[in-house]
BAMIVO-465989 format. One record per residue (C-alpha): x, y, z. Coordinates in steps of 0.5 Angstrom, whole numbers, plus 500, padded with zeros to 3 digits. Layout:
BEGIN
XYZ;...
END
This chain:
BEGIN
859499414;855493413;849491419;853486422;859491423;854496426;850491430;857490434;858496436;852498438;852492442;859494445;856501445;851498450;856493454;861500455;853504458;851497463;859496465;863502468;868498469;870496462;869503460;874505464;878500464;878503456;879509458;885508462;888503456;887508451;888515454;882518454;882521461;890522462;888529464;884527471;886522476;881515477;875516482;877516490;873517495;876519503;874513507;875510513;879503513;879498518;884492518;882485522;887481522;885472525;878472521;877467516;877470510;870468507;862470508;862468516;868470518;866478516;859477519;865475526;868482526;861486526;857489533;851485532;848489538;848495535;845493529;840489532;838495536;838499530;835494526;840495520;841489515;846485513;847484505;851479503;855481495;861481492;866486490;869486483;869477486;871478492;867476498;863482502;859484507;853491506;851494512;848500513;842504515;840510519;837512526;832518526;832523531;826527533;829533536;837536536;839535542;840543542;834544541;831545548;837550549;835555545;827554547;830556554;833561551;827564547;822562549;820560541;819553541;824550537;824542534;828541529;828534527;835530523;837523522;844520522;846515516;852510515;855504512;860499512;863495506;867488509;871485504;876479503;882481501;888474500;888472507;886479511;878482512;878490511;872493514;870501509;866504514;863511512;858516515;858518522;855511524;859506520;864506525;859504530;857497525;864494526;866492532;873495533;876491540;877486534;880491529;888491528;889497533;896498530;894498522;893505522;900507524;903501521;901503514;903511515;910509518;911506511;907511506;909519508;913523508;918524514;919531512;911533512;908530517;902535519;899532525;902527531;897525536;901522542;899520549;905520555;905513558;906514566;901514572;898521570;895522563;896526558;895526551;897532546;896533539;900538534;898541528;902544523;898544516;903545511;907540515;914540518;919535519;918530524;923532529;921539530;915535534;920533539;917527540;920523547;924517544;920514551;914514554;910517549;906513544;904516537;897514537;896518529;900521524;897524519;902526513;903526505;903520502;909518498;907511495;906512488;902505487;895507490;890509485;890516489;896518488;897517480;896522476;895527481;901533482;899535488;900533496;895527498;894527505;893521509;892520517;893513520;891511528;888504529;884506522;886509516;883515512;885515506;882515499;880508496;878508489;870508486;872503481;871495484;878493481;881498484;878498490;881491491;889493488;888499492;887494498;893489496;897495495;896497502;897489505;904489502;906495504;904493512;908486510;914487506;916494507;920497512;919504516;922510515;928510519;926517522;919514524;921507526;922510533;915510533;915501533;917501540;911501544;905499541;897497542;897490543;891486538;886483543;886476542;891470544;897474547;892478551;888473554;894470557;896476559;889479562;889471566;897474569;893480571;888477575;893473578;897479580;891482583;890477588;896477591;898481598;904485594;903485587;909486584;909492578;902493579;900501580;895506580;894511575;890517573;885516567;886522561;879523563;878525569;886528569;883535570;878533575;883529580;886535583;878538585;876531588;874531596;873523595;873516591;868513591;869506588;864501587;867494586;863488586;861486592;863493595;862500595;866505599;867512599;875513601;878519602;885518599;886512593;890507593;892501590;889497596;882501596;882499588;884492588;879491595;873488592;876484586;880480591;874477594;871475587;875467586;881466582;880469574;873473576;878479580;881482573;873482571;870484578;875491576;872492570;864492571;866496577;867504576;871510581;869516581;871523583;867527588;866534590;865533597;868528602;861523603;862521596;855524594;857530589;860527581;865532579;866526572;862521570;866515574;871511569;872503569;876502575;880497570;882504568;885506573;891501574;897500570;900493570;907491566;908483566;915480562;914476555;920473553;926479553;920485551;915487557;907488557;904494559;897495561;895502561;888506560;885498560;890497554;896492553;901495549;909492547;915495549;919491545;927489547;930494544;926500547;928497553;935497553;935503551;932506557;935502562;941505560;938511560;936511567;943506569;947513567;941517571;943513578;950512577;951519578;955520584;951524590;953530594;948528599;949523604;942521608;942516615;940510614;932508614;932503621;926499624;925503629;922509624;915506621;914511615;915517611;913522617;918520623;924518618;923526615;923528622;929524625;934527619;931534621;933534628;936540631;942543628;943537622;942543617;935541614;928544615;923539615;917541610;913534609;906536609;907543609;903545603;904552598;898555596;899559590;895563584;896557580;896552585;890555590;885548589;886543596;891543600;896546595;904543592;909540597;916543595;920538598;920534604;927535606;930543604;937541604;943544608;945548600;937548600;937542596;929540595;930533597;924528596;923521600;920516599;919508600;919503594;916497593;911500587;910504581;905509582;908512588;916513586;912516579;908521584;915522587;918524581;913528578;912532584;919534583;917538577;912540579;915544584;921546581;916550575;912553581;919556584;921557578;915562575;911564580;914569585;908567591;911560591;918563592;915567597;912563601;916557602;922563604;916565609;915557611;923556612;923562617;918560621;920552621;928554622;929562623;936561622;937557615;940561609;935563604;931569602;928572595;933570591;933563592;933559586;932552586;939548584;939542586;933536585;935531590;930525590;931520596;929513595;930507600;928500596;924495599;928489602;934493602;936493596;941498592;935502586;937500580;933500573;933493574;928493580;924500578;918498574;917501567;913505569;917510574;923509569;919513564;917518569;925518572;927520564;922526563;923529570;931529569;931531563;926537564;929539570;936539566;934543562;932548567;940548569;938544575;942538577;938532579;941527584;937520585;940518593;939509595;937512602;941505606;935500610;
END
């Protein structure tokens, strides 16, 4: 070997040891690692979508409050060419926050000090910005009301298998929240989920990757996992190269493929990017909210303060310029203060304002720290032939398709012929109280139990659960109400499931509603072996309209649907009655 050829290959030698991406390019090319999968590391990936690809556009989408008050710096770098941006720090903790606990405990004084560590990566990929956060802070670096809230599950729709999904995290949208998450760790069909094809939004999938493309998935035999919300978990090569293929991988698959069919139901309602569709929307909103009679405006339970509602004595609300205390909430005591602030200020007036639950009727004892109030509206505002939701301070889609379908679903519901006739609601009867009574006058065959509440073992908190307003003369549990808004026909129809499961599962209720029918008309038929049969839900629209799925809200029309099809899967008929006015 001459010197020359020697001199080459050290310098190729020392070029492989100062490059790690050629060396691997090297080895991928001449096979020497065939039997190990290229570098991944399990991250978290954020998408924003209107930024402008460069430098400054990254800097945009950063929560520069967070890092100012951390003092954390931004590096301006590049990866493999493409423009980046590297944030990262930490924050030290003097003392665990548990620490105090066992002190108490002991009596050992105890301090043990920690510090907490994150980073994100932003980079430019074509014409979209992503945002790799790691550590328990990255996430805290960028700020999410700018991210794609859908890019997470818009990737996983494509890119799993239907047949193995090992989590779902949904969320009811109605005017109650509930959020449920199911996991099955080796995975199971989609299906077996039961998922409701309305109301429930899928918030996260977690599932098998079947894309074959990422670096990930080559040359691994086993199952890679991969979770998708409004981020995305998966693991992103190591190598700079990779890295950006990886990403452009994952940018076609959003762009150019299509869902799988058994998870394209999932398409049908989802999160809205905050932007321009959305301020328009939130413009409407604060219209909405100063009229006398908000059309498709209601008020729901937030999720976090669901187990804490059936406790409250009273509602404290502290609205801008007002702060009361009130008994009972509905949507006139949320919307109370907004609508003194002028015009474009009401919506803004609902979010620096909070409600809180309290122990006791003054308003003086916290059961929760209090929620937004914007949080405790929903709202549903047209766009073209699809409809805007405003739920838990979010706006989602629900596109034309989904809609359609509903309607169908709950024109079929009220299409049903009834077997209860009820008199007309007339002028002379002013609310709910006197029109119950006037059908439950001596010798009609119904028993008046509006405001007669069931204290039971598993309802023993306030007054207790209505079994209905009206018990038919077949004992049918008749329930009435007014329309006009969405919150109360969708209590309506949950107090109808409520009650039926309390009179199917718990012999104390069954007992005491006997007990109750006895004593309000000793002569009515009914004993021990009552069983409900019949759920009848009683309606007189406003302005004297016939109900049709037309002019119930959205909401109430995915409430309608689910209390149907449990109670029909009870073996109980439901009967939705137009109570004439």
């Amino acid at each position: 070997m001459n010197q020359k050829a020697a001199n080459r290959m050290r310098e190729q030698a020392a070029g492989n040891r100062t490059d790690p991406r050629t060396a691997n390019a090297q080895r991928r090319r001449h096979g020497s690692r065939a039997s190990r999968s290229p570098s991944t590391y399990r991250t978290t990936l954020y998408r924003f979508n209107d930024v402008t690809p460069d430098v400054r556009g990254l800097r945009s989408v950063l929560n520069h409050r967070y890092l100012d008050q951390n003092h954390f710096a931004e590096t301006e770098t590049e990866v493999a060419g493409a423009p980046a941006l590297l944030v990262h720090g930490q924050v030290p903790q003097a003392s665990a926050g548990w620490c105090p606990v066992v002190t108490g405990l002991t009596g050992d004084a105890v301090t043990v000090s920690y510090s907490s560590a994150g980073c994100a990566l932003l980079v430019v990929v074509g014409d979209e910005v992503y945002a790799l956060t790691y550590g328990t802070l990255g996430r805290f670096m960028v700020n999410l009301d700018r991210a794609d809230p859908a890019f997470g599950i818009e990737f996983a729709i494509r890119a799993i298998e239907p047949e193995r999904i090992r989590r779902v995290t949904r969320q009811v949208l109605a005017s109650t929240g509930r959020v449920d998450r199911n996991l099955v760790p080796g995975g199971q069909p989609i299906r077996r989920y039961a998922i409701e094809e309305w109301g429930e939004i899928v918030g996260q999938l977690c599932g098998t990757l079947t894309n074959e493309r990422l670096t990930v998935t080559r040359g691994s035999t086993r199952p890679v996992s991969v979770a998708g919300a409004d981020s995305l978990q998966i693991a992103i090569s190591t190598d700079p190269g990779g890295l950006l293929d990886d990403l452009r991988e994952i940018s076609r698959v959003c762009a150019t493929e299509s869902p799988s069919p058994e998870l394209d139901f999932i398409t049908q309602i989802r999160p809205m990017r905050v932007g321009e569709r959305t301020t328009t929307l939130d413009e409407r909103l604060d219209e909405i909210i100063g009229l006398d009679e908000p059309v498709g405006l209601g008020v729901a339970v937030p999720i976090t303060q669901v187990e804490h509602e059936p406790f409250a004595s009273s509602y404290l609300v502290k609205v801008p310029p007002r702060r009361e205390c009130y008994s009972e909430l509905d949507l006139d005591t949320v919307l109370q203060g907004a609508r003194s602030q002028q015009p474009g200020r009401r919506l803004e007036a609902l979010k620096l304002g909070v409600i809180g639950l309290c122990a006791d009727p003054d308003g003086r004892e916290p059961l929760a720290p209090p929620v937004p109030a914007h949080r405790w509206i929903t709202a549903e505002v047209p766009i073209g032939s699809a409809r805007a939701l405003y739920h838990e301070g979010r706006w989602y889609e629900m596109g034309e398709k989904h809609l359609d379908l509903l309607r169908a679903e709950i024109d079929q519901i009220l299409a049903q012929p009834s077997t209860i006739v009820l008199p007309p609601w007339t002028s002379d009867l002013p609310d709910e109280d006197a029109y119950n009574r006037s059908v439950a006058r001596p010798g009609s065959g119904y028993v008046l139990l509006d405001k007669h509440f069931l204290r039971t073992r598993q309802h023993n908190r306030g007054p207790g659960i209505e079994a209905c307003d009206l018990l038919g003369p077949d004992n049918e549990l008749i329930h009435v109400k007014r329309g006009g808004r969405s919150a109360p026909l969708s209590h309506l129809f949950m107090q109808g499931e409520v009650a039926v499961d309390a009179l199917l599962h718990e012999p104390d209720a069954r007992e005491r509603l006997v007990a109750m029918v006895h004593r309000q008309q000793p002569t009515h038929r009914i004993d021990m072996t009552f069983r409900p049969s019949k759920v009848v839900y009683a309606i007189a629209p406003g302005h004297g309209n016939r109900l049709t799925a037309d002019n119930l809200f959205t909401f109430s029309q995915v409430v309608l649907y689910r209390a149907v099809r449990r109670l029909r899967g009870e073996n109980i008929d439901v009967e939705v009655v137009t109570i004439p006015t």
